[in-house]
Each structure stands twice: as structure tokens, then as C-alpha cells.
C-alpha positions, 0 to 999 in steps of 0.5 A: 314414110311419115315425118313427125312434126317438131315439138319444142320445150323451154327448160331452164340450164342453171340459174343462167341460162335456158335451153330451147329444145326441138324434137323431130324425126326430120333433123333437117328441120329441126336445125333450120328451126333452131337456126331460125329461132337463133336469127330471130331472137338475136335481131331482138335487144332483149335487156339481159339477153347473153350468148346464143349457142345454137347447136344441132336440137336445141339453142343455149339462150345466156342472161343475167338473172339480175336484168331479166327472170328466166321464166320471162326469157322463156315465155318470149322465146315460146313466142318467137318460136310460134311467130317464126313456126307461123311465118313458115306455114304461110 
């Protein structure tokens, strides 16, 4: 059997919150990524930056709109992702 790689997406959930998204055929994998996008975003102090609220595909990221824009919450998380997906490779 051939496992798919996962793939991610950033989407935003309300004016609120945004929702990262891991799609994969090994779930094993997928929970260890969103979890290692949860400890990795939680060890940064991103001003506006809520809860986190990992669950089994994807990872719940609160903020206050009035303190940081979705779209720059999601570009970060996009990074933290690639730096953590790179870290694991090597």
C-alpha cells in the first residue's frame, strides 16, 4: 500500500478564527503534524494570538482581529508548518 503525503490549507472560520487543515491517508501522521503545528505555534508570542484547539485533521488558531489580520496569522502558520515539515524531513 502506497500512503499519500499530507497536504495542508489555511482557511479562515468567522472573522475570529482560522482553521489549518491536514489531509492525508496515514492519520497517524496527520495527528502528529497537527500537534507539531500546535506546540510549535504556541512556543511563539504572536500578539493577538488566542486559543488553540487541536483536534484529529486540523488545528482551531482564535485571534482578535483588532490586534493581527487573518491573512498575516495564516501566512505564519503556512510558515511554521513548512519549518516544522522540513525539520521532520532531515
Amino acid at each position: 500500500m502506497v500512503l499519500l503525503s499530507p497536504t495542508f490549507t489555511v482557511v479562515n472560520i468567522g472573522q475570529t478564527a482560522v482553521r489549518a487543515i491536514v489531509s492525508g491517508a496515514d492519520k497517524v501522521a496527520v495527528r502528529k503534524r497537527v500537534q507539531a503545528l500546535a506546540d510549535m505555534l504556541g512556543m511563539y508570542d504572536v500578539p493577538g494570538r488566542g486559543r488553540l484547539v487541536p483536534a484529529n485533521d486540523s488545528l482551531l488558531v482564535e485571534f482578535d482581529p483588532s490586534i493581527i489580520e487573518a491573512s498575516a496569522l495564516k501566512r505564519l502558520i503556512r510558515v511554521i508548518d513548512a519549518s516544522a515539515s522540513s525539520a521532520d524531513c532531515n
